[in-house]
N, C-alpha and C positions, 0 to 999 in steps of 0.2 A: 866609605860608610859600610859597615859589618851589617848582616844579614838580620840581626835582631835589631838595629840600631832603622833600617830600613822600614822593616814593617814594623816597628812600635811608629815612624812615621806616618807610615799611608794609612793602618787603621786609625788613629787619629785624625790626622785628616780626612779620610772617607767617615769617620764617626761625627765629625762637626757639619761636614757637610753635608750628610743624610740628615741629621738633626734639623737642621737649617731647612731645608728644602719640607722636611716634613711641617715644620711650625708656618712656611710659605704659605705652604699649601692648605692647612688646615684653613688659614685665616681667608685666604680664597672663598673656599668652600663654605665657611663658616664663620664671619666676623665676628659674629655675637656668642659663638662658641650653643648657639641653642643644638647644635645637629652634632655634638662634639659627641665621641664613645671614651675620650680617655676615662679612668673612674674619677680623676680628681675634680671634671668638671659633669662629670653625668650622675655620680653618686654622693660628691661631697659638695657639689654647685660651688666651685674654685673657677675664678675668670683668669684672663690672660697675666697676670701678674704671679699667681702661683702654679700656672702653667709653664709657665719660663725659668721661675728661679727652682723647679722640682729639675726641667729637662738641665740645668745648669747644674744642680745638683747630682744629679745623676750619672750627668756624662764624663763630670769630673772625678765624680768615685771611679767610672771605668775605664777612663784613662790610669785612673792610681792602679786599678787592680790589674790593667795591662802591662802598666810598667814594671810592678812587683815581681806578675809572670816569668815577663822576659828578662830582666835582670836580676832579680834579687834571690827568689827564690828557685832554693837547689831542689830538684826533683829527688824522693825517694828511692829508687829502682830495688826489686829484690835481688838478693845477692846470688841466688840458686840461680842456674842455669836450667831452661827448658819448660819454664812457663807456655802452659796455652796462653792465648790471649784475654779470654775467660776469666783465668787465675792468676794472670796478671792486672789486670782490672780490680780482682777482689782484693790482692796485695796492696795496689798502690792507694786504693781508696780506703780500706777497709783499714790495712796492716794485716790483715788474717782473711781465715777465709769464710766468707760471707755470701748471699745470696744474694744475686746481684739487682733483682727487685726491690730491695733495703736501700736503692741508691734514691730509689723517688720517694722516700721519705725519711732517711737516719743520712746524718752528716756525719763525716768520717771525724774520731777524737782528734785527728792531727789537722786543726785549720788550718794550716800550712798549705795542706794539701788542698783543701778548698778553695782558699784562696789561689792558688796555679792553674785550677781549673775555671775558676767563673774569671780568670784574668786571661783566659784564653777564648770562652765562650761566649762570655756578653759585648765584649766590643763586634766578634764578628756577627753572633745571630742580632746586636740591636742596627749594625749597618743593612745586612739582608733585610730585617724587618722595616727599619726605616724606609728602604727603594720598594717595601711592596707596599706599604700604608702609603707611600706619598705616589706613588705612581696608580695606586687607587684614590686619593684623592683629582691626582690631575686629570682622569677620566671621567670623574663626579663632575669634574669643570667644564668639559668640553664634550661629554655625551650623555644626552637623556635616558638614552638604549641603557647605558651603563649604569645610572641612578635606580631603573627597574632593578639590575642586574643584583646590584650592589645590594639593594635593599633584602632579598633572599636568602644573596650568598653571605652576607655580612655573619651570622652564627657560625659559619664555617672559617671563615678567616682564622678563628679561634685555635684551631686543629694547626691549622697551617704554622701559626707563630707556634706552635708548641713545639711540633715535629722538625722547625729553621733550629729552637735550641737542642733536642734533641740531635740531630746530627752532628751538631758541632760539639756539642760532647763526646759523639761515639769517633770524628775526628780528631778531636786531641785524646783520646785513649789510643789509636790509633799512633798517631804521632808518637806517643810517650812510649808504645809499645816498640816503636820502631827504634828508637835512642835504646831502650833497652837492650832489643836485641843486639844491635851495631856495638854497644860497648862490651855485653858479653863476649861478642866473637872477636873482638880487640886483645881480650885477656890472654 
């Protein structure tokens, strides 16, 4: 089995299986979804049936965009030798050069490139996310201490999921940057 052929396997399966464990767990915690924070049942009062076919929906667009990633779609790389990593970032996102704060609000014109990147990012920050919502769940279940705890820290969790997708973006730039280089010094 090839190396992309591998982990398009185990993020998928660690992505069905966090999945699972977190819907376990909610229902644990919360049968009647009254104590639920998703917004589709805390903002839009959505019960367990568009709960499921949303996370069904979901997981299966991130499996596509995982698989697009790793197979389908060919990375851009700039052809100039000697990119910082900086300006490589604004290349491959941008095509030009750009301010790299433009990244948390303008999408690059080549969805291409978009799609590479949330087909890299969301299977692994929704698996990371997944083991910490559900492993805060299974401590909802099994300690009081933790329901105080929970109840505080729960606004900050907020932070937390942001900066799980955060990383894994500045890791696949990261990545990409590293292919970069390795095929330059190939030439």
């Amino acid at each position: 089995m090839s190396k992309s052929k591998l982990e398009f396997f185990l993020l998928t399966l660690l992505l069905i299986l966090t999945r699972f464990w977190d819907v376990i767990t909610t229902y644990m915690v919360t049968p009647d979804l009254e104590r639920e924070t998703n917004p589709l049942v805390s903002i839009f009062g959505r019960g367990w049936v568009a709960v499921i076919i949303f996370q069904v929906i979901l997981v299966s667009i991130i499996i596509i965009l995982s698989y697009l990633s790793l197979f389908k779609i060919k990375s851009s790389y700039p052809s100039q030798k000697g990119y910082s990593y900086k300006e490589f970032i604004r290349y491959y996102y941008f095509g030009k050069k750009e301010n790299l704060i433009k990244m948390i609000y303008k999408f690059p014109k080549d969805k291409v490139t978009l799609m590479k990147l949330l087909g890299y990012v969301l299977p692994r920050a929704l698996i990371v996310v997944s083991i910490f919502i559900s492993t805060s769940s299974t401590f909802l279940i099994i300690s009081s201490d933790y329901s105080r705890f929970y109840a505080e820290a729960r606004p900050y969790y907020y932070i937390v999921l942001i900066g799980i997708a955060f990383l894994f973006t500045i890791l696949f730039f990261k990545r990409e940057y590293s292919i970069y280089q390795k095929i330059l010094a190939d030439e």
